[in-house]
N, C-alpha and C positions, 0 to 999 in steps of 0.2 A: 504494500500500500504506500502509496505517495501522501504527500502534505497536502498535495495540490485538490487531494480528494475529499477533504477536509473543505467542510463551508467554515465563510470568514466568522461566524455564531461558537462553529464547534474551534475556529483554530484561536478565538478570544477567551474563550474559555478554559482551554488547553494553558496558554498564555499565562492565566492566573496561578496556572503550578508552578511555574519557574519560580529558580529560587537565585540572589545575585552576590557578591562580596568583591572587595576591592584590597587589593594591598599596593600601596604607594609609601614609596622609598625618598626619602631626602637629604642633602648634602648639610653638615652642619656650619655655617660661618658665626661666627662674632657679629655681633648686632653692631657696635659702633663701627667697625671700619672693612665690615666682608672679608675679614681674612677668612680663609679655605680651612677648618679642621679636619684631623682624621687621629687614627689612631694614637699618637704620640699625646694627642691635645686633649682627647678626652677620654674619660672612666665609663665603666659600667655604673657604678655606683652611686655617680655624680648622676648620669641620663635615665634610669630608672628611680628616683629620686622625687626628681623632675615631674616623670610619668606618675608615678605614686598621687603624685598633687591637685592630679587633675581630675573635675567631677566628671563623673558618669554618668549625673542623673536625665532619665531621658532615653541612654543609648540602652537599646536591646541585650539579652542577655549574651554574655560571654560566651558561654555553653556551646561547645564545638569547637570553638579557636584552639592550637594547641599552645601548650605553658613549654613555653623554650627556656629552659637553662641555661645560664643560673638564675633567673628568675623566677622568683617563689611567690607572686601574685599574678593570677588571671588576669590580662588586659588589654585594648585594642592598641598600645603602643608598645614596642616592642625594638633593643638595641640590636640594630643589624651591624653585625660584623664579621670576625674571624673568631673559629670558637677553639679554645686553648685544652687536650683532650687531657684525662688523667689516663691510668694503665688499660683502661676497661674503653679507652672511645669514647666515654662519657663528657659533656661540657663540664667544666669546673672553673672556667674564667671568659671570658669575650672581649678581645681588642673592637672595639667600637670603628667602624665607617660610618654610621650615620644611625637615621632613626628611620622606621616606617611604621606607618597606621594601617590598621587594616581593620574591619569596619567587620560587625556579628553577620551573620548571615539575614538575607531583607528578602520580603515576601514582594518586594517591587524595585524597579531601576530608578523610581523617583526616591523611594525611600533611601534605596542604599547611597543614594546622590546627596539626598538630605544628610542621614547619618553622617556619612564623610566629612561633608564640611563642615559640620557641629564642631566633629573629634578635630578635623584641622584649627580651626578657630580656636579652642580651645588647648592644646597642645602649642600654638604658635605663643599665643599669650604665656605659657605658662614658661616656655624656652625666653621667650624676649624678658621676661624677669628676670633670667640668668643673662644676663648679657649674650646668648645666643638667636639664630634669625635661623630659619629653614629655605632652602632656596633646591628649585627645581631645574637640574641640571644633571643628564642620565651618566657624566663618568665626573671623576673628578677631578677637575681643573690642574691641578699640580703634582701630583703626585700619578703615575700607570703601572708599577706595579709593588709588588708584594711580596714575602718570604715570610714562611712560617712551619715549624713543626707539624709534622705526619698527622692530620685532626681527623680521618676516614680511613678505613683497613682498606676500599676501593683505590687503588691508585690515583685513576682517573676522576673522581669525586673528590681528591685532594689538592687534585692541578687546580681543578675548576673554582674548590673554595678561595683558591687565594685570586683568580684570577677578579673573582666576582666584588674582591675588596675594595676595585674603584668606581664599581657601577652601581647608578641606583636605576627604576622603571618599577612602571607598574604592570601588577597583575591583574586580568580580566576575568574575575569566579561565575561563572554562571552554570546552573545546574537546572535540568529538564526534569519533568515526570517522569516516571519509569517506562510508561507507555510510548512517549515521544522518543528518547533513548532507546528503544530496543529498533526504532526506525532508522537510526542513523547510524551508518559505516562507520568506523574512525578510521579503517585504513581510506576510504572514500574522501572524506570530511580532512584526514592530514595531507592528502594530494591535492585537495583543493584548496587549502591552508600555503600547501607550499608554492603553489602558482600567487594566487592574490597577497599574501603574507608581505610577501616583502615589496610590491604597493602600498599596503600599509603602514609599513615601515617608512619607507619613504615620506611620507604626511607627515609623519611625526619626527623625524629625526632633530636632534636637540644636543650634542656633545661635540660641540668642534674644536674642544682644547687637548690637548694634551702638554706634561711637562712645564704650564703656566705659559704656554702659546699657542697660536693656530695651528691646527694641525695643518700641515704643508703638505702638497704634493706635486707632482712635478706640473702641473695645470691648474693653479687653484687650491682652494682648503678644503681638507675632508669637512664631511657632514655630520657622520656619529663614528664617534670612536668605541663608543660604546658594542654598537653593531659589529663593527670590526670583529672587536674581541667573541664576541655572541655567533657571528655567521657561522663558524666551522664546526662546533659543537652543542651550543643550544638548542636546544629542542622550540619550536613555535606554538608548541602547546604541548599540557601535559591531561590525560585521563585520569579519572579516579572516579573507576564505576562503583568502587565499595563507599564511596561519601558521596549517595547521594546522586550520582550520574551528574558529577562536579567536573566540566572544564577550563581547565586554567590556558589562560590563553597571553602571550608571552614576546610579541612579537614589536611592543610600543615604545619608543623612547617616551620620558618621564613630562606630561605635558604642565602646565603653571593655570589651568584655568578648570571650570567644573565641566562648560559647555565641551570643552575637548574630552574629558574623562568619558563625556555621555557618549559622544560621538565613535567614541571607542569600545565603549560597551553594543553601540548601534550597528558596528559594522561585524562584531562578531557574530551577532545575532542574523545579521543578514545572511553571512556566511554559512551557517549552519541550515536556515528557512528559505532560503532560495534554492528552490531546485535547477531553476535556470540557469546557473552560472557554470559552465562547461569547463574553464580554463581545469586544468591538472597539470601536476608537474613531480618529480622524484625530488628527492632529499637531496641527491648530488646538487642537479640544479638550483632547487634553493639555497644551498650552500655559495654556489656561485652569483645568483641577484642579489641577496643580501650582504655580499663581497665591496661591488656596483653600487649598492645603494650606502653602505655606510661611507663611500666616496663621493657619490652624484647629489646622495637625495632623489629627487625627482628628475631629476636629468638621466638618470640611468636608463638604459635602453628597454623600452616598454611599458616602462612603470605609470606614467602618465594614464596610456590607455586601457592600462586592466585596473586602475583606479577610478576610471574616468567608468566604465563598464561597470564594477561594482556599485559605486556610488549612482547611477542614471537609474537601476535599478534596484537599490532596495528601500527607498520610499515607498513604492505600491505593498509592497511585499511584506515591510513592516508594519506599516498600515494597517493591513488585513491581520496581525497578529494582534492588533492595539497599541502599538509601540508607535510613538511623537517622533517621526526622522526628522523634523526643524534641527536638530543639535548636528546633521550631516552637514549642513552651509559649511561650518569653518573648514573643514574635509575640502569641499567643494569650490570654495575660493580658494585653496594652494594649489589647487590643479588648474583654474586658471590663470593663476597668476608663476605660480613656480616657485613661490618664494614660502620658505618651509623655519620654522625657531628658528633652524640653525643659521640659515640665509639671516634673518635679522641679528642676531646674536655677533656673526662675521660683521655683519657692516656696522653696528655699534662699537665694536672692540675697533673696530679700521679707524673710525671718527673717534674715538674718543684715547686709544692707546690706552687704555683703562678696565681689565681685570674687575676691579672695583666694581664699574657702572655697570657691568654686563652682569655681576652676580645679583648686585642690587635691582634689575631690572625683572631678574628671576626669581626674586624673593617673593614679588607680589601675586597669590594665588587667588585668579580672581572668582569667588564663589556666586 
């Protein structure tokens, strides 16, 4: 059986089983002069602290999140870093990268949209007390990489942990009914993940420093460094049919506003509810656009028009599920225009030679 067999009564309905969650990651700066922190600069002790501080009243229950060590209170803020193992692979310490939120599980994408920018609002206030600022920027500015002790018995899970030390991005949680789920491929749904994915990508790219500069190339400045790092091995989505027929979707530089959060949850959802959308592609391949796009953006070869193709159609298609495609526009002006964060980000730092003004510029998350 298709979706398509589904009246838009029965696929609205359907609709209302969907369950949504978000996890956003941020770079920590100094509130008086955006210096860049990271490990060296800050404690576990100090940014759980912080988080401790902040009310809850209002956000939904915890209940599901999981409690990350060393951490011995349930909560939607949570110190992302590099985790320090004792004999057993156990966390028993955390070098700090940064912080992220990640919001209870929401019976709606307005609610989880609301939720969010409650916990940010409130988390931002509570960090600018400590003389720190939270700023939306997917690697980190000065610092690309990282050394640390054996923290995974996987080898390959231990590259990744340190590699993952200078990036932040957000996660996209959306989880189907069981019924709707037993309808969709995932090997289907990650071929077609891996064709349009990295169009997606592309919209969003957001990290063009590295080393406390432009990232340089022999034509121009890269777009995400982050992607970079992410292309050869990250996965663009992860399953998790035992939570709930939970996918996390993985594929977004770290955006600064709500309406792009939405627009990110929008296109995933197309993705999945569109049967129309033919493009497919192998893992090598995507391997390779995602290459192209952490260097182009949107100039990469293609990208434009299997963006341009997703985005033409999934307004109808959302539609009919009950889902508000308005939050697609800001999607939809970079594709006419070309000009992506990262493109403003470059010409800010060009005009002003100022580090500074471009982290300050990404501080502000406009809810």
């Amino acid at each position: 059986m298709k979706f398509s067999q589904f009246s838009q009564e029965e696929k609205m309905n359907f609709a209302k089983g969907f369950r949504f969650g978000l996890e956003s990651e941020y770079l920590v700066v100094k509130k008086d002069d955006f210096t860049p922190l990271w490990h060296q600069d800050l404690t576990f002790e100090l940014l759980n602290g912080i988080f401790e501080s902040v009310s809850l009243e209002g956000i939904p229950s915890c209940d599901g999140l999981d409690l990350e060590p060393p951490q011995t209170k349930l909560m939607p803020f949570v110190v992302e870093g590099y985790h320090l193992p004792d004999m057993d692979f156990g966390a028993k310490e955390i070098l700090p990268k940064g912080v992220e939120i990640r919001t209870p599980v929401c019976d709606s994408l307005e609610h989880v949209l609301q939720v969010h920018s409650t916990l940010y609002t409130r988390l931002r206030a509570a960090m600018n007390a400590h003389n720190f600022d939270l700023v939306c920027l997917s690697h980190h500015p000065i610092h690309s990489k990282f050394s640390g002790p054996q923290n995974k018995r996987r080898h390959d899970y231990w590259q990744w942990s340190m590699e993952v030390m200078t990036t932040f991005g957000p996660d996209i949680n959306v989880s189907l009914p069981e019924n709707l789920a037993a309808m969709v491929s995932d090997e289907d749904l990650e071929a077609k993940i891996n064709y349009y994915g990295p169009a997606l990508s592309a919209l969003s790219v957001a990290s063009p420093f590295v080393d406390g500069n432009l990232w340089g190339l022999k034509e121009g400045f890269g777009k995400s460094f982050r992607m970079h790092k992410r292309s050869y091995i990250a996965p663009p989505i992860e399953f998790h049919p035992t939570e709930k027929n939970r996918y996390e979707f993985k594929v977004f530089d770290m955006p600064n506003s709500l309406e792009e959060i939405e627009a990110q949850f929008l296109t995933f959802l197309a993705l999945v509810l569109d049967e129309s959308l033919q493009g497919r592609a192998s893992k090598q391949t995507r391997i390779y656009d995602l290459g192209q796009v952490a260097r182009h953006g949107l100039a990469a070869e293609d990208m434009k028009e299997r963006a341009t193709e997703l985005l033409e159609k999934a307004p109808a298609v959302l539609s009919q599920w009950g889902f508000n495609p308005k939050a697609l526009e800001v999607f939809k002006k970079r594709v006419l225009t070309g000009k992506t964060p990262a493109d403003d980000m470059i010409e800010l730092y060009q005009k002003t030679q100022s580090l500074k003004e471009v982290l300050k510029s990404r501080s502000e998350f406009r809810v």
